[in-house]
Biopython code that builds the backbone (N, CA, C, O; Angstrom):
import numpy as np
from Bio.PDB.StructureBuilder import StructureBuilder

atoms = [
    (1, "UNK", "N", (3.002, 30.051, -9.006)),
    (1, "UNK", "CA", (2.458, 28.718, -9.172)),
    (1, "UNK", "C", (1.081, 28.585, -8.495)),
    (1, "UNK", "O", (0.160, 28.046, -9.107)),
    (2, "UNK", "N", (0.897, 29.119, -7.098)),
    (2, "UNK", "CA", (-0.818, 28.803, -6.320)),
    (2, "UNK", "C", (-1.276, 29.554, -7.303)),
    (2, "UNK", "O", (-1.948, 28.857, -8.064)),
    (3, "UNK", "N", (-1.217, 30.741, -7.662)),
    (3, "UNK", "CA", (-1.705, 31.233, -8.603)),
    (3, "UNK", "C", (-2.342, 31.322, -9.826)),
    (3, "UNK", "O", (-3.410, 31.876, -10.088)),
    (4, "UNK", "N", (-1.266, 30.474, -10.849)),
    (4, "UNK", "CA", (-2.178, 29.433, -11.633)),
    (4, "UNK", "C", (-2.845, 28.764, -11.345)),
    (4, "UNK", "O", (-3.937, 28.848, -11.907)),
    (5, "UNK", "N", (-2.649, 27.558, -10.197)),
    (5, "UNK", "CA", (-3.984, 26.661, -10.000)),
    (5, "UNK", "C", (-4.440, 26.751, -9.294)),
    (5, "UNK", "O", (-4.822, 25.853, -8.544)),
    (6, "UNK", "N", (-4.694, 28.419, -9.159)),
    (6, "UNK", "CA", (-6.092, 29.395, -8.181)),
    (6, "UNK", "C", (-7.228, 29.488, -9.377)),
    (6, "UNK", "O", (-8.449, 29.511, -9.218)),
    (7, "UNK", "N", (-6.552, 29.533, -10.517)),
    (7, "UNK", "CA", (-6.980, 30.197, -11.639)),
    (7, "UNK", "C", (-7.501, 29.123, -12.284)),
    (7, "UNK", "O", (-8.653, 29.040, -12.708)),
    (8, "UNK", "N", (-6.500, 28.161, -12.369)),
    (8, "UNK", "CA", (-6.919, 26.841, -12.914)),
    (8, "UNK", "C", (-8.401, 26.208, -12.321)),
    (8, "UNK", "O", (-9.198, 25.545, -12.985)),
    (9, "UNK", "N", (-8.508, 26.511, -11.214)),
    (9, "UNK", "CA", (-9.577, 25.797, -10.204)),
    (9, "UNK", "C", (-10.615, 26.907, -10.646)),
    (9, "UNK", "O", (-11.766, 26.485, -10.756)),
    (10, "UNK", "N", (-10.468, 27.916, -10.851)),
    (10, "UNK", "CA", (-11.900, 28.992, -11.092)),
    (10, "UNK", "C", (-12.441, 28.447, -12.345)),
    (10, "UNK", "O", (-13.626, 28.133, -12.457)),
    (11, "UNK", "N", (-11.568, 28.334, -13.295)),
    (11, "UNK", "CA", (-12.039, 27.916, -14.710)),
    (11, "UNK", "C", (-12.533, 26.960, -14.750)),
    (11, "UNK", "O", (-13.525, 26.905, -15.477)),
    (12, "UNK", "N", (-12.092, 25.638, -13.959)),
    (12, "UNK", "CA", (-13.018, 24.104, -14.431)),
    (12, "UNK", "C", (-14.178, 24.343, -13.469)),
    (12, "UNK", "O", (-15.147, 23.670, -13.820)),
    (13, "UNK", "N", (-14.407, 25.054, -12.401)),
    (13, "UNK", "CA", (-15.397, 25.437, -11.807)),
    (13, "UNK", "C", (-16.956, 26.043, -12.589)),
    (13, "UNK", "O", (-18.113, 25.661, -12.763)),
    (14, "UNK", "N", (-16.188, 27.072, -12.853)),
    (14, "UNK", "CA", (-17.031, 28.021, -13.828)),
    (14, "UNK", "C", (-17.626, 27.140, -15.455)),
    (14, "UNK", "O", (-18.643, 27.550, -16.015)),
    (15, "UNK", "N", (-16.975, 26.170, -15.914)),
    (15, "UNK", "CA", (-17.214, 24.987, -16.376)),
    (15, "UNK", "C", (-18.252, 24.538, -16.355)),
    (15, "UNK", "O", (-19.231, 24.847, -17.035)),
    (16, "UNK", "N", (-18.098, 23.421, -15.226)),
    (16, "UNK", "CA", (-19.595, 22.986, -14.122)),
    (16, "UNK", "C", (-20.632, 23.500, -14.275)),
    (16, "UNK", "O", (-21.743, 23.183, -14.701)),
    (17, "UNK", "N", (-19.937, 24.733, -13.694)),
    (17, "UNK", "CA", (-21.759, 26.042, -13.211)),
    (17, "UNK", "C", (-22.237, 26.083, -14.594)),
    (17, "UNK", "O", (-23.466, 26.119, -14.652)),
    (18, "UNK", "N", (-21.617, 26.087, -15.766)),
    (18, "UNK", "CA", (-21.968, 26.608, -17.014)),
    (18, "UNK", "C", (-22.937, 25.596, -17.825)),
    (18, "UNK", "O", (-23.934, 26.054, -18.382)),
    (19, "UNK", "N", (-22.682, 24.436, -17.875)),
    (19, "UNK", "CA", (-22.932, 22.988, -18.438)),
    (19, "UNK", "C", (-23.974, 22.520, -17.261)),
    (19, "UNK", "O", (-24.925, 21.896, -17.731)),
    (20, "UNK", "N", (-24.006, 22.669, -15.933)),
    (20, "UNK", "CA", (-25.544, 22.946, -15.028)),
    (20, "UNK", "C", (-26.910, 23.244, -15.694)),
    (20, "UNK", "O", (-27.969, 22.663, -15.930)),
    (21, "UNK", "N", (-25.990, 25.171, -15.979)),
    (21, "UNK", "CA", (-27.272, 25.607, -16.611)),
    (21, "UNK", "C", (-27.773, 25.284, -17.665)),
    (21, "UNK", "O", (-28.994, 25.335, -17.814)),
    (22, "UNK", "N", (-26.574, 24.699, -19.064)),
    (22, "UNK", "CA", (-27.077, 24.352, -19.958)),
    (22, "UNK", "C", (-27.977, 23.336, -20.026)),
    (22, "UNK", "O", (-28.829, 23.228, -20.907)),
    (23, "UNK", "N", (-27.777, 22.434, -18.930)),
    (23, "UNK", "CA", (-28.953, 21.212, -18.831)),
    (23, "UNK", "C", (-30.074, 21.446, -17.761)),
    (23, "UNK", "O", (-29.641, 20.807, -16.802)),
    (24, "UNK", "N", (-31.035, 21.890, -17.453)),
    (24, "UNK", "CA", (-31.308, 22.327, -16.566)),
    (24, "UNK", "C", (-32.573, 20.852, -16.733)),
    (24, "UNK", "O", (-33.082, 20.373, -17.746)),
    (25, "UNK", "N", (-32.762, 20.418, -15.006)),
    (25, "UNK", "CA", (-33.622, 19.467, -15.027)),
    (25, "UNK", "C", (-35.238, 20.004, -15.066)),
    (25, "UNK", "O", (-35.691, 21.101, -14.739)),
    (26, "UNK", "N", (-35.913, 18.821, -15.587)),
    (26, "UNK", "CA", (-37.441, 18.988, -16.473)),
    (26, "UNK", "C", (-38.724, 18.105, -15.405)),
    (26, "UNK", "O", (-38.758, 17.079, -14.726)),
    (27, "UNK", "N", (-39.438, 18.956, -15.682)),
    (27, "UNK", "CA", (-40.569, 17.905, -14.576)),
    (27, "UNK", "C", (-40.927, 17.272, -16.626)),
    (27, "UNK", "O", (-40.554, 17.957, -17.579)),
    (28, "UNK", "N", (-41.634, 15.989, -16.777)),
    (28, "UNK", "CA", (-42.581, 15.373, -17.425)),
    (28, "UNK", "C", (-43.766, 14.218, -16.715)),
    (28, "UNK", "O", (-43.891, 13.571, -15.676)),
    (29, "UNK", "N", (-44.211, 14.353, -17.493)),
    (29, "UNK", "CA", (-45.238, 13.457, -17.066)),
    (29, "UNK", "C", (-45.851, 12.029, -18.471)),
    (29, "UNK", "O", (-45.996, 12.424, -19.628)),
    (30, "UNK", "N", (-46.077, 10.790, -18.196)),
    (30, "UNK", "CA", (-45.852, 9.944, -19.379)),
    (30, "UNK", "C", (-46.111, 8.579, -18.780)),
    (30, "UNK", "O", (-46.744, 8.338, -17.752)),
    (31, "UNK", "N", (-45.556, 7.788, -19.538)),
    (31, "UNK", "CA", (-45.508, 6.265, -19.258)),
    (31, "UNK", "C", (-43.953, 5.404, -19.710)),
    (31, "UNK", "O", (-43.430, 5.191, -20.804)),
    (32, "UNK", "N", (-43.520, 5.029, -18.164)),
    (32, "UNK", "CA", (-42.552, 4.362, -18.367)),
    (32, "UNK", "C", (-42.775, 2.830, -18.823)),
    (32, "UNK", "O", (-43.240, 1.969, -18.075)),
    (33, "UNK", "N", (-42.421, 2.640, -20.011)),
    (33, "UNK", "CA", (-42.899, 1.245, -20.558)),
    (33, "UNK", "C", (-41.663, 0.537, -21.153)),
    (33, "UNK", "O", (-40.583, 1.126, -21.187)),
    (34, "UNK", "N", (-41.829, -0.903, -21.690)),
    (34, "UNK", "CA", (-40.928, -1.653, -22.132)),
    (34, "UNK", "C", (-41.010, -1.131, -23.572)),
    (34, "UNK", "O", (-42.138, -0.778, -23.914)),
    (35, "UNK", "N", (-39.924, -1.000, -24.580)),
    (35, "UNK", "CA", (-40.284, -0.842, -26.016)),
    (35, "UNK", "C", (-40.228, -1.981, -27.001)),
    (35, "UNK", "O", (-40.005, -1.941, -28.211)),
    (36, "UNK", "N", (-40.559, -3.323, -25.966)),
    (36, "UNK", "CA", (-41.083, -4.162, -26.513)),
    (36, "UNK", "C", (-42.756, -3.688, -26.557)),
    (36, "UNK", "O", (-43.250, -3.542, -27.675)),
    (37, "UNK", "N", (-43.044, -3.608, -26.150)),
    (37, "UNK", "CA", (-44.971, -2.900, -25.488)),
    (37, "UNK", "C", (-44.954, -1.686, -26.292)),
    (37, "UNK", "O", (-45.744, -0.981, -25.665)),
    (38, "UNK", "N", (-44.643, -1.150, -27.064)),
    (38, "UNK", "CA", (-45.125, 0.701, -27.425)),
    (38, "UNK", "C", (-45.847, 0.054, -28.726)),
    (38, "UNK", "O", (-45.541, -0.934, -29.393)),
    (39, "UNK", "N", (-46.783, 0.859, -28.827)),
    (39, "UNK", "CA", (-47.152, 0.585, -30.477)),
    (39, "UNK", "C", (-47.420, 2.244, -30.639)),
    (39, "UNK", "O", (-47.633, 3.136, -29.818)),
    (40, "UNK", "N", (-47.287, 2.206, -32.283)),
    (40, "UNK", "CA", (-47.119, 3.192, -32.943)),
    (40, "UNK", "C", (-47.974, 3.282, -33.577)),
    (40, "UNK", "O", (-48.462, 2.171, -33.784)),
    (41, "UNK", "N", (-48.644, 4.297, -34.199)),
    (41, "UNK", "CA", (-49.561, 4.768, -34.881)),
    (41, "UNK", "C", (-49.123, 6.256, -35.441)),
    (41, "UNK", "O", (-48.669, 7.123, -34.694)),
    (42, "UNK", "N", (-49.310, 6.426, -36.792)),
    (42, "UNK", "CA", (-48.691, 7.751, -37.415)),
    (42, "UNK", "C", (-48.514, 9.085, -36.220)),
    (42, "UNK", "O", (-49.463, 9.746, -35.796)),
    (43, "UNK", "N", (-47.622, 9.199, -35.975)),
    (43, "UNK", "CA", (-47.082, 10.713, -35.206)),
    (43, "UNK", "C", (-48.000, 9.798, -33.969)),
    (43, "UNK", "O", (-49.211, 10.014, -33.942)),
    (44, "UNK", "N", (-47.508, 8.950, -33.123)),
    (44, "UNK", "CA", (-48.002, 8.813, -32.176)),
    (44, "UNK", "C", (-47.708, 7.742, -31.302)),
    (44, "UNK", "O", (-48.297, 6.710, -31.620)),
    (45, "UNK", "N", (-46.917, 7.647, -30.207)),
    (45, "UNK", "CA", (-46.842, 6.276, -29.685)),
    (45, "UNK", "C", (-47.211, 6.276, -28.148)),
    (45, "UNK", "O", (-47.007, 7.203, -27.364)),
    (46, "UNK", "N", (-47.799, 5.046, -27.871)),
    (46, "UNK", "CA", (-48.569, 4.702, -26.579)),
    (46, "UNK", "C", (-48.236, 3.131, -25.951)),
    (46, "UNK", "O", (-48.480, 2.075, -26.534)),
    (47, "UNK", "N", (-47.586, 3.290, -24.546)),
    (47, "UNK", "CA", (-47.667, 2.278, -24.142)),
    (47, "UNK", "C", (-48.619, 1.103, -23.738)),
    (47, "UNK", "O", (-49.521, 1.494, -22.998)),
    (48, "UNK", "N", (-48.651, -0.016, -23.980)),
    (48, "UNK", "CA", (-49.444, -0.851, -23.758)),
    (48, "UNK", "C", (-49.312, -1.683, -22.261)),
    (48, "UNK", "O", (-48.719, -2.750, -22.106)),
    (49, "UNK", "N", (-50.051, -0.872, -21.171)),
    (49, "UNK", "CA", (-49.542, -1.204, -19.788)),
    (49, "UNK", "C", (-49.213, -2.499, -18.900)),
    (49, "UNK", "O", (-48.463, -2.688, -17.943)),
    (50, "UNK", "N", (-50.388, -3.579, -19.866)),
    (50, "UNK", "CA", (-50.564, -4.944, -19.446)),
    (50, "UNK", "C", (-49.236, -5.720, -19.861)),
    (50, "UNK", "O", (-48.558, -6.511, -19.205)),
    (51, "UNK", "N", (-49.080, -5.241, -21.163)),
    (51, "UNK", "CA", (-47.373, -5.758, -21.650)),
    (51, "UNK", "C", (-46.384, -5.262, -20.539)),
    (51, "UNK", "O", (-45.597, -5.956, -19.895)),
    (52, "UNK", "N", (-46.606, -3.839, -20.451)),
    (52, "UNK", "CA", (-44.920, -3.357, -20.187)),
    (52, "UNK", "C", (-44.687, -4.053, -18.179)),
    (52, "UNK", "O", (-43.752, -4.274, -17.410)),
    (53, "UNK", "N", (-46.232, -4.139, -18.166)),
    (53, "UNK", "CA", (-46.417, -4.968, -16.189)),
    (53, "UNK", "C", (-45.507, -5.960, -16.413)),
    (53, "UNK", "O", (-44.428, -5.997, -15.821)),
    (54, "UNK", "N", (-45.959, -7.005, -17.460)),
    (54, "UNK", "CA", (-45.494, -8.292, -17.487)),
    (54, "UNK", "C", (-44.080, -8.640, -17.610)),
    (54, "UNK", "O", (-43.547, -9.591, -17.040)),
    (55, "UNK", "N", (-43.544, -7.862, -18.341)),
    (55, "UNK", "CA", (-42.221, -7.522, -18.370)),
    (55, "UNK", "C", (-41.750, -8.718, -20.037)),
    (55, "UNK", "O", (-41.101, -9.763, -19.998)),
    (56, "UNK", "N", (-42.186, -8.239, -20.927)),
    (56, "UNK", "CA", (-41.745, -8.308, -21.908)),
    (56, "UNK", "C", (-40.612, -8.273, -22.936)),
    (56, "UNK", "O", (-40.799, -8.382, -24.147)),
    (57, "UNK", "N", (-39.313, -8.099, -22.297)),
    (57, "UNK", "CA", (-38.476, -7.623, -22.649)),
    (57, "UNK", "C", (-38.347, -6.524, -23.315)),
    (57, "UNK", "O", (-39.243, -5.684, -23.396)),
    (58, "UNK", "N", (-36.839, -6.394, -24.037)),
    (58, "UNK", "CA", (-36.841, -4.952, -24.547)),
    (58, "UNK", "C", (-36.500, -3.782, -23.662)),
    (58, "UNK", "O", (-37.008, -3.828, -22.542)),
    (59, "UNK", "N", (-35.688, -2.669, -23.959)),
    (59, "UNK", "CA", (-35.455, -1.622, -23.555)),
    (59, "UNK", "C", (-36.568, -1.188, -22.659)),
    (59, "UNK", "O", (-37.694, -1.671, -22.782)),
    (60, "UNK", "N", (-36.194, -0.021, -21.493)),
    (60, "UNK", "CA", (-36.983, 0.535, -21.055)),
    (60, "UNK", "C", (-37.010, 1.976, -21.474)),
    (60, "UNK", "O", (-36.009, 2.691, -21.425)),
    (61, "UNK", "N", (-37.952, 2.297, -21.805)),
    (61, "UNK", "CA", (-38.111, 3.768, -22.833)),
    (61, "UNK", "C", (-39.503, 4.774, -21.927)),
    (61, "UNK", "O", (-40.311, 4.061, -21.332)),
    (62, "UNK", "N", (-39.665, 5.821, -21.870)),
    (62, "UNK", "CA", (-40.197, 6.942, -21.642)),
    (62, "UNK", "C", (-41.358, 6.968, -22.812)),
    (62, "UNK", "O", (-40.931, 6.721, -23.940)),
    (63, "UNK", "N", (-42.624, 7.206, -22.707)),
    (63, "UNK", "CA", (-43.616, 7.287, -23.632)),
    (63, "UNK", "C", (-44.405, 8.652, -22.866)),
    (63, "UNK", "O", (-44.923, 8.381, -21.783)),
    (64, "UNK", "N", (-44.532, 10.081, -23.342)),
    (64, "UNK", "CA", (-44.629, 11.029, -23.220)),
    (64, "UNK", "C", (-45.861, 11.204, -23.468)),
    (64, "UNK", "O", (-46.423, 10.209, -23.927)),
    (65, "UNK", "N", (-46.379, 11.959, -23.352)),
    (65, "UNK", "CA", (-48.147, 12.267, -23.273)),
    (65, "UNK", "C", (-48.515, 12.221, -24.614)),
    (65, "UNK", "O", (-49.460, 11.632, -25.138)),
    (66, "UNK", "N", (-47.371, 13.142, -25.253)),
    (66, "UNK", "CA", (-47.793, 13.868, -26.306)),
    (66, "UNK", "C", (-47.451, 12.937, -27.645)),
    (66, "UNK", "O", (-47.742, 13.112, -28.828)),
    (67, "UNK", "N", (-46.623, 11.747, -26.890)),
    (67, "UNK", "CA", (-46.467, 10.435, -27.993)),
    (67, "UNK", "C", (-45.260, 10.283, -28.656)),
    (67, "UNK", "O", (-45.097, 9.685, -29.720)),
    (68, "UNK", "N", (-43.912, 11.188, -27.585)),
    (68, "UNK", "CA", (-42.782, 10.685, -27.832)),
    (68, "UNK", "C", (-41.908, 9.686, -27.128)),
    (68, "UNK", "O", (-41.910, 9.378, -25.936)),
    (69, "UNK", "N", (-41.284, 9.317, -27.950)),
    (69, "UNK", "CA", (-40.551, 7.936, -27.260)),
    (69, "UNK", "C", (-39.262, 8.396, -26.964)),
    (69, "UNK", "O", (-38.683, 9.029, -27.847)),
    (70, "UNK", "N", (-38.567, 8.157, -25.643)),
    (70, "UNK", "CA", (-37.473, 8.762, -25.380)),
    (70, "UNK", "C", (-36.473, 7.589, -24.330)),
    (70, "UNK", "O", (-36.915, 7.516, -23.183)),
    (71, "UNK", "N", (-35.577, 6.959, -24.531)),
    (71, "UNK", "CA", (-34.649, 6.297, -23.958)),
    (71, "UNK", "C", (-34.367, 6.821, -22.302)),
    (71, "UNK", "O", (-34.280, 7.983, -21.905)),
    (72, "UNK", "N", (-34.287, 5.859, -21.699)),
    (72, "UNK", "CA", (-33.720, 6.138, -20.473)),
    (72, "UNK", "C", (-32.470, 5.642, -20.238)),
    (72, "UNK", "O", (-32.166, 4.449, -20.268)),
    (73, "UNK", "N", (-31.708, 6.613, -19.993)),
    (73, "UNK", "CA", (-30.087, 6.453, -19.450)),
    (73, "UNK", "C", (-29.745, 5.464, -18.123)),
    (73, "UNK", "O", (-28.637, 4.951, -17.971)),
    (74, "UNK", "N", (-30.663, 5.312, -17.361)),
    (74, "UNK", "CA", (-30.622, 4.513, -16.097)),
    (74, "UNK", "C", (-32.001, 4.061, -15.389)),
    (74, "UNK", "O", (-32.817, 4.480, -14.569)),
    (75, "UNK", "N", (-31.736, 2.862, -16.276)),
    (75, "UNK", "CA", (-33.196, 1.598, -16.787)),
    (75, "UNK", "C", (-33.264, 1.024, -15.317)),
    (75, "UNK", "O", (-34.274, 0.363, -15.076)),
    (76, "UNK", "N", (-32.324, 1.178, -14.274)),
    (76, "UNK", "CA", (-32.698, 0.068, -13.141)),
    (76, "UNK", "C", (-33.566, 0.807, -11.936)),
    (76, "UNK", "O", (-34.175, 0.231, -11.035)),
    (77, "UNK", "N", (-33.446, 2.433, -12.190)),
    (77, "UNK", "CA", (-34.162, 3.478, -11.169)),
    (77, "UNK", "C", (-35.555, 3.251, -11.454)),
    (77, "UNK", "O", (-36.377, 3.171, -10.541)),
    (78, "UNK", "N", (-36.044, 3.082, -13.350)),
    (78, "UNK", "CA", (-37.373, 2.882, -13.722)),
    (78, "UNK", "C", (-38.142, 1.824, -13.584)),
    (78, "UNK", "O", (-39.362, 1.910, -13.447)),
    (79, "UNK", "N", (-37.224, 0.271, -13.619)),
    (79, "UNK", "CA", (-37.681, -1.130, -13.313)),
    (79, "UNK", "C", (-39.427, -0.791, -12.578)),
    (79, "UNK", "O", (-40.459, -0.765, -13.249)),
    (80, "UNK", "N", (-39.345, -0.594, -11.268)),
    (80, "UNK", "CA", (-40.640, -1.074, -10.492)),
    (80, "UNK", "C", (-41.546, 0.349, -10.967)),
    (80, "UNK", "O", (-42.491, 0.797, -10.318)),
    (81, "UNK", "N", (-41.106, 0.829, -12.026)),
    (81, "UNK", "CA", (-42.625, 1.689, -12.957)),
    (81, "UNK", "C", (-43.257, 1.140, -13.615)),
    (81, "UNK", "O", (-44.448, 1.435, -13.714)),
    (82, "UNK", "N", (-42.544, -0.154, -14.513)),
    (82, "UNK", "CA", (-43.153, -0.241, -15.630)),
    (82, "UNK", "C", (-44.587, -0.804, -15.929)),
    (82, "UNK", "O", (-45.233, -1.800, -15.602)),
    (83, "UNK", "N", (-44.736, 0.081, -16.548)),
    (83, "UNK", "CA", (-46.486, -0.077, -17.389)),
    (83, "UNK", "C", (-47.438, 1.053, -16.286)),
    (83, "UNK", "O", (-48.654, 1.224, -16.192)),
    (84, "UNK", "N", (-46.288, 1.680, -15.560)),
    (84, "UNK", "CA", (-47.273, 3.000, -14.843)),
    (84, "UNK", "C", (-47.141, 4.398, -15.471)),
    (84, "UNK", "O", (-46.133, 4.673, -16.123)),
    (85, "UNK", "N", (-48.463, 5.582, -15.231)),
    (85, "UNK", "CA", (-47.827, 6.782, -15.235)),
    (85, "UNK", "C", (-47.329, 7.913, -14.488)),
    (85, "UNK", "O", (-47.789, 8.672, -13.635)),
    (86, "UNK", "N", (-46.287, 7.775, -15.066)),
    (86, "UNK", "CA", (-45.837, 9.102, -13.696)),
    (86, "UNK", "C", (-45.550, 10.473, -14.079)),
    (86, "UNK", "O", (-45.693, 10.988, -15.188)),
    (87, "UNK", "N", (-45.138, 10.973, -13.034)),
    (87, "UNK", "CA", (-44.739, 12.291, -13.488)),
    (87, "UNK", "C", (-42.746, 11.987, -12.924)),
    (87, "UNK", "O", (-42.163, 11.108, -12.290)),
    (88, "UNK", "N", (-42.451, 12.918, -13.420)),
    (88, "UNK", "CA", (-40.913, 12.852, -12.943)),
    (88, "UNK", "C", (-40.134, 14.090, -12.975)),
    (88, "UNK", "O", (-40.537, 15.093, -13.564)),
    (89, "UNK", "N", (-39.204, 14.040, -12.451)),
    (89, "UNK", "CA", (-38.250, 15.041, -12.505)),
    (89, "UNK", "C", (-36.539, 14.536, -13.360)),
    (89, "UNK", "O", (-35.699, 13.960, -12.670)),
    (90, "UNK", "N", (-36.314, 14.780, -14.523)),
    (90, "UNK", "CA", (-35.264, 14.037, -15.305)),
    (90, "UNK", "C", (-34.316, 15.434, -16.260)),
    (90, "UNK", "O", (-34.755, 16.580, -16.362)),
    (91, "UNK", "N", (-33.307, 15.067, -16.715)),
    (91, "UNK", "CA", (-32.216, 15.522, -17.421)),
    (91, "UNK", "C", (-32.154, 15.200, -18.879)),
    (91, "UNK", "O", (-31.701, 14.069, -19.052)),
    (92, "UNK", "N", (-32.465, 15.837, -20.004)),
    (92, "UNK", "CA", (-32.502, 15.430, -21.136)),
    (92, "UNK", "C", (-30.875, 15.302, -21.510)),
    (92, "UNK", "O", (-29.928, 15.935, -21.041)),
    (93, "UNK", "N", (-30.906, 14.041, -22.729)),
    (93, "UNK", "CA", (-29.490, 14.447, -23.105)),
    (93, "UNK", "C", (-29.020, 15.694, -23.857)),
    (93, "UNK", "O", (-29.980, 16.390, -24.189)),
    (94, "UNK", "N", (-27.936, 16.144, -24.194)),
    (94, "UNK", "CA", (-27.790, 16.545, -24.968)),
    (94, "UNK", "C", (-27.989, 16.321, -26.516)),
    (94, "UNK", "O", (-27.845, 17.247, -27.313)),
    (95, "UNK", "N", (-28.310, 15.111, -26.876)),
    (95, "UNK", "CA", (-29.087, 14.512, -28.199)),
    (95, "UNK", "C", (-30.409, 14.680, -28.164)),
    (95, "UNK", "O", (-31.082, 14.927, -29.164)),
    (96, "UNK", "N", (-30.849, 14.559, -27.027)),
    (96, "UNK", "CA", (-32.619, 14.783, -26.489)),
    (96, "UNK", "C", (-33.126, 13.312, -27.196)),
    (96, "UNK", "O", (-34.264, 13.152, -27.638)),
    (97, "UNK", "N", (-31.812, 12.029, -27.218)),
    (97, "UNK", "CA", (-32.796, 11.168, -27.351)),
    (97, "UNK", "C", (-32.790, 10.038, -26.345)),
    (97, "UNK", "O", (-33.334, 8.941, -26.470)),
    (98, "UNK", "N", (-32.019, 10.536, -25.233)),
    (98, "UNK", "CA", (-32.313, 9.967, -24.127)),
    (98, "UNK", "C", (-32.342, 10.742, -22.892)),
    (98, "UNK", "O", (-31.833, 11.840, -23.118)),
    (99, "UNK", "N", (-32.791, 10.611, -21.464)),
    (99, "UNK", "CA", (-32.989, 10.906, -21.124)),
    (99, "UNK", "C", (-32.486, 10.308, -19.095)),
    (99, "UNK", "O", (-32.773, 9.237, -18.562)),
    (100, "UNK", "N", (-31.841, 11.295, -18.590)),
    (100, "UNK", "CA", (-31.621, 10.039, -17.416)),
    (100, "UNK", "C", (-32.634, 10.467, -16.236)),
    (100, "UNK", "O", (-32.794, 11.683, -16.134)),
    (101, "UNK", "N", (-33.339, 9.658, -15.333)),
    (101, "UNK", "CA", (-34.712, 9.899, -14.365)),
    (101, "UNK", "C", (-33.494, 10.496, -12.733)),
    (101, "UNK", "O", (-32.666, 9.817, -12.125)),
    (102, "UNK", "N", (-33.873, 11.842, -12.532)),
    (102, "UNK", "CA", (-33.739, 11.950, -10.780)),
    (102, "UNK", "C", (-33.739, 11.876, -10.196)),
    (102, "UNK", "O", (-32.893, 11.748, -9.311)),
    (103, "UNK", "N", (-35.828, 11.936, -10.352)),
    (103, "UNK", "CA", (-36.306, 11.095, -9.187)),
    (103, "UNK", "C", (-37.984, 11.177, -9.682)),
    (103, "UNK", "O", (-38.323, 11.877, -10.635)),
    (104, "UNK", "N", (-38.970, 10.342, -8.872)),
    (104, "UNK", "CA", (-40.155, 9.869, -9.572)),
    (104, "UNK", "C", (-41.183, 11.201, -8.481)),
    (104, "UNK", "O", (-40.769, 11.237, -7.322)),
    (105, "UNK", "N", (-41.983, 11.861, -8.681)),
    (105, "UNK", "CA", (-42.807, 12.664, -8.197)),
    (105, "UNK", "C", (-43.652, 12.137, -7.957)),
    (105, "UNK", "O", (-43.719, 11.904, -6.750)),
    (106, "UNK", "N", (-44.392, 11.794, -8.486)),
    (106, "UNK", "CA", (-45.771, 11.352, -8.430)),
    (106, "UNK", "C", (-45.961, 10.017, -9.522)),
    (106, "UNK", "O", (-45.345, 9.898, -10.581)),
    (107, "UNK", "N", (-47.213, 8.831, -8.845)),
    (107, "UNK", "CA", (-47.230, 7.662, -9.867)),
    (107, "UNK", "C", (-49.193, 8.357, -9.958)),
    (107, "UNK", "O", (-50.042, 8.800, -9.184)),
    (108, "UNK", "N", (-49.072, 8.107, -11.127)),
    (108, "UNK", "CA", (-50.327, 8.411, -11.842)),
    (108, "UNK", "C", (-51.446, 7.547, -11.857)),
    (108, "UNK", "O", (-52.531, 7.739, -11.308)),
    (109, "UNK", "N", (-51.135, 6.711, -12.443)),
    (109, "UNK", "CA", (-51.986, 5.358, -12.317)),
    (109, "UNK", "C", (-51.257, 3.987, -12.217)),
    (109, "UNK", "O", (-51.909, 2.948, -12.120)),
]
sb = StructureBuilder()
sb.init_structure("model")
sb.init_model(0)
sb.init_chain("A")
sb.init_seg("    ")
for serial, (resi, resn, name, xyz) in enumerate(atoms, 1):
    if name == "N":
        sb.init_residue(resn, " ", resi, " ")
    sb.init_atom(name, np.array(xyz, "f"), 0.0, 1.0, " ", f" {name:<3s}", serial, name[0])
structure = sb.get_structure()
């Protein structure tokens, strides 16, 4: 019986370690904005900083350099960013269409 759930305990372990690596955390760098504030333009979206300050409602979403829009999993860590840029350290989902924040590195502007 310890035996099995010697064995049992290695396996959900080895689990963990496995699903770790599969997600491995990402530095980015971008603009945390309201997605009331993003405007779009073909293959391209950019936050509008004076909106996303004011607090406009609407989701709080990730706006990426390169002009992707990406959901944040835990909107109350990002609150006192919005309409700044930062850099960050975050966890993509496994959908890659959201994203949850770690922790903030550096504020940009």
């Amino acid at each position: 019986m310890k035996r099995n759930a010697a064995l049992f305990t290695i396996v959900i372990a080895s689990l963990f370690l496995l699903y770790a690596q599969d997600n491995p955390p990402t530095e980015m760098t971008g603009w945390i904005c309201s997605s009331a504030c993003v405007t779009q333009t073909p293959g391209h979206a950019a936050c509008d900083a004076n909106c996303a300050a004011n607090d406009k409602g609407g989701s709080v979403v990730f706006v990426s350099e390169d002009g992707k829009i990406t959901k944040i999993s835990n909107p109350d860590m990002a609150k006192e960013k919005m309409g700044q840029q930062v850099r960050m350290k975050c966890r993509m989902a496994k959908d890659k269409e959201s994203m949850e924040i770690i922790e903030f590195l550096a504020s940009i502007r």
